[in-house]
Each structure stands twice: as C-alpha cells, then as structure tokens.
N, C-alpha and C positions, 0 to 999 in steps of 0.2 A: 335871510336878510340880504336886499342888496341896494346899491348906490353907485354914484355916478359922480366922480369929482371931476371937476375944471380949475385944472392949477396949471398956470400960465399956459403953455401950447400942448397940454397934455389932457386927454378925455380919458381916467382911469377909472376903470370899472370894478368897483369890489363887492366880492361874495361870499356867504359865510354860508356855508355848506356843511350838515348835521350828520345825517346817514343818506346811505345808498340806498332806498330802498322805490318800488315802482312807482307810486302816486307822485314821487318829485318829478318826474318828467316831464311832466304837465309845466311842474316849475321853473323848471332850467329852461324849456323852452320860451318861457314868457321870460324869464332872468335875458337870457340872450338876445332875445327879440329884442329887447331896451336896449341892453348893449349894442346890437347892431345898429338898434336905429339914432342913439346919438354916437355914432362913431367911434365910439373906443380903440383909444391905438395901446392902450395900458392896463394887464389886467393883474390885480391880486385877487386869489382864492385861498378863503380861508377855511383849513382846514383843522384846525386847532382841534376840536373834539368828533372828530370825524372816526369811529371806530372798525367805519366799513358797509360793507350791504352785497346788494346781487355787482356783478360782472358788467353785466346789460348793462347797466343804470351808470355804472363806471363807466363804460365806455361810448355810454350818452354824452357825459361830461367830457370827456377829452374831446369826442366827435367836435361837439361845439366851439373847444378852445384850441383844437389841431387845425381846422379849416383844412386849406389848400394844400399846408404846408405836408401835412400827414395824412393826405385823401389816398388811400386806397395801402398805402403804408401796414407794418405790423404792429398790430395795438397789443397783444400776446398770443404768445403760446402755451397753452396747457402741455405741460410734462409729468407722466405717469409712470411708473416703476413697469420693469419687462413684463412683468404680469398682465398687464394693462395696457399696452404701448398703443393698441389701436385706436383707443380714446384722444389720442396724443393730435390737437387741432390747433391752428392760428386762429383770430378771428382779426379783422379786419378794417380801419380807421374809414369814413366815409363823411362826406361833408354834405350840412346840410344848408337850407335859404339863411338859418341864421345863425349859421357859424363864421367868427371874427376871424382878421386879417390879423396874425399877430406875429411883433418879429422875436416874442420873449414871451415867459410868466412867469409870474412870482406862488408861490404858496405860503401862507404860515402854518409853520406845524408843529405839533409836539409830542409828547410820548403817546399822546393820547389818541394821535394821527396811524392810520392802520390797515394793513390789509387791503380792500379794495380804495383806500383813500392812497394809500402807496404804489396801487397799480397806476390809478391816472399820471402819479409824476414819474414813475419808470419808464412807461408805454410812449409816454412824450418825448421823452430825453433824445430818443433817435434824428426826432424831426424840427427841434427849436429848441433854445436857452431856456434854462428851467431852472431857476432859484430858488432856495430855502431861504427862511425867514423862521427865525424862533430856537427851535430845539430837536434834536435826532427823532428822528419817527417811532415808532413803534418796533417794527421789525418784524412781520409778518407776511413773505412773499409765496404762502402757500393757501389753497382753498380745500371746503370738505366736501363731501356730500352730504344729502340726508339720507337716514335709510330706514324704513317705517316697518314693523313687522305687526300682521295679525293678533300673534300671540302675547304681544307684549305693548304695554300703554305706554311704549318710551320710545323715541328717538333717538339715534345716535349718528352720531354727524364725526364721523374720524375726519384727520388732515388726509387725502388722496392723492393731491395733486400739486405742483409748482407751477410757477408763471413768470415767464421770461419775457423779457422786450425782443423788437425786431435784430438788437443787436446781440441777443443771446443771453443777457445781464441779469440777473435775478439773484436770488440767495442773498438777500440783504438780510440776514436776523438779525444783526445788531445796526440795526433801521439805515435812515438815508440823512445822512449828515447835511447839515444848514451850511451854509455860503455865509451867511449874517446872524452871529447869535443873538437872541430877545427875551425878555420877561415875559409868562404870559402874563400881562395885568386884568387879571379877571375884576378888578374894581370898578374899570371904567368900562362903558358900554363898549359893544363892537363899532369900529370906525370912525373913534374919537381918536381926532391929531395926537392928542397925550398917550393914550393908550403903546406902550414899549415896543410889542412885536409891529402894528398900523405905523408906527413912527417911525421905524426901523425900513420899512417894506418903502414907505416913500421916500425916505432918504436913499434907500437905494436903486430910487430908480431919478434921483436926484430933483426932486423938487419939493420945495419948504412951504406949505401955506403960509398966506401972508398972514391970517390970525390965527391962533391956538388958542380953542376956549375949551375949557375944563366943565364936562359937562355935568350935573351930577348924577351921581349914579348907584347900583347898589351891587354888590357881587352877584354876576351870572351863574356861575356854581360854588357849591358849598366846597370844605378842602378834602370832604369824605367820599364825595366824587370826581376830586378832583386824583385825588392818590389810587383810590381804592382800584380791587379790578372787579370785583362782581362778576355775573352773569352776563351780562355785553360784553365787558371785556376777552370772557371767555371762552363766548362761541356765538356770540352775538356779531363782531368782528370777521366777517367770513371774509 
C-alpha cells in the first residue's frame, strides 16, 4: 500500500511494505516513481510486519530512499567466522532515476519488524536521520544460506553470516529501539490519521491534519498472528 499526503508544506509519502521478496521490485519501483513524481520531501515506511526476504530486494529499498545522500556509500558488510573469511563482502548503496531527495525517514516498527527489514534502517543510519516509530524490532542482524542435498528431501538453512553498516554497527539482538513509542492499532486500516503508530509518525515530523476521520474498519491480523512465531517467523525472516 502506498499514499501521498499534502499537509500544509509537507508531500509525505507512506509505505506499508510486507516481505522482501523479488516480484516487489517491480513495486517499489512504480511506489517511487509516484513519490518522486509528486515530490516528496517526507517519508514513512511501514514496516510493522515486515519479517524480512532476499538482501537484493533490501537494498532495492534503501537504494530508493538513500538517493544521493548514500550513492556509492556501504549498505553492508557480510561477516563470516575465520572458517569462512573470504566470503567476507560489502555490497554497495547506488542511486537510481527514482530515488528521493530526502533529508530524514521515519519507519514504524514492531517486534514483528526483522531481519532484512532491520538491514534497510541499519544500512541507512550512516548516511541520514532515521527514526523509529512504534516498538523495538525484532532482533535479528544475522542471514543463512540454503543448502540442498541429493540424498535428502530437506533443506537446511543454518545462520552463517552477520551484517554490519558502513559504520561497523550490527549485533543488534535485542532489536533497534524506537525514538517514539506506539500502539500497533491493528483495528484501523493502514494510514488512518487515528491509527497510534500513523499518528505518532506525523506528529513527529510535526504536522496535524486539519480532519481526523475515523474510518471504519476491520482488524488486519488476527492476535494468533500477531503473537505467534510460526514458520516465517522462523526461517522465513532471513
């Protein structure tokens, strides 16, 4: 989902972003296109049940919302135990026709925020202001491989690897702490004025819609997905 508010001198552009995974590229790029082409000098991403996905696709998303500021910059570093050491790579922030001019971002996030959803606001931290909205992250600044064998009908995907920003910063297990705490109110739709974390996010970037209308609505997730960890949770979150 995305949108585009105009409240008083401000074009902020919000995005509710699900998983990482490659067919959204297609997305983010048309998402941005919009944003670039009405202007946006404001962005919130919402990453509220964001559990994670590919690297790539991560660093599609920052590409877009680092611009200029982080073009050619370190988006991370893969770190691997001495075993391993010559796997050990950056890879690298690049700007593209429709990545924004931005002097800040917001994220909302919550427990349920993770993994490659924690890279994008790690990776950025180096190169512009980067704000929490909501609730501590998840806590997961490591990735796995897959590893397929002949003999056997299963997959196993161990943790391998760490991932650090350009500043060296990583090892966040007990997640990345909010600047502004928030309810998630999974009641009201995503980017309804009422909605606690949406309401939170524009007061702190300091502007009030002149109406607040209560829109109705139904809960997005049940509380069994909302608690639970499941199989996404568990290795689904890479």
């Amino acid at each position: 989902m995305d949108s585009v508010y105009t409240i008083s001198s401000k074009k902020i552009g919000y995005m509710v972003f699900n998983s990482f995974i490659n067919p959204s590229v297609a997305e983010l790029d048309q998402c941005f296109t919009k944003f670039k082409n009405s202007n946006v000098n404001e962005l919130i991403v919402d990453l509220r049940y964001n559990g994670g996905g590919s690297v790539d696709v991560s660093k599609k998303l920052a590409d877009l919302i680092g611009g200029t500021a982080a073009n050619g910059g370190v988006y991370a570093t893969y770190k691997h135990n001495n075993k391993h050491s010559e796997l050990n790579k950056s890879i690298n922030f690049q700007t593209y026709s429709n990545s924004l001019s931005l002097s800040r971002v917001l994220f909302i996030t919550t427990h349920g925020t993770a993994s490659a959803s924690e890279l994008v606001i790690n990776g950025l931290k180096p190169f512009m202001p980067v704000f929490l909205i909501g609730s501590t992250t998840h806590g997961k600044p490591v990735g796995m491989y897959t590893f397929t064998y002949k003999e056997f009908d299963w997959a196993f995907v161990p943790i391998c690897f760490s991932m650090k920003n350009a500043n060296n910063v990583g090892d966040y297990f007990d997640g990345l702490s909010v600047d502004v705490a928030a309810v998630d109110d999974y009641t009201l739709p995503f980017g309804d004025y009422n909605e606690s974390s949406f309401a939170a996010a524009l007061g702190y970037l300091g502007v009030t819609p002149a109406k607040s209308i209560r829109t109705k609505s139904t809960p997005i997730l049940n509380s069994k997905l909302v608690t639970g960890k499941g199989l996404y949770e568990e290795i689904g979150a890479w």
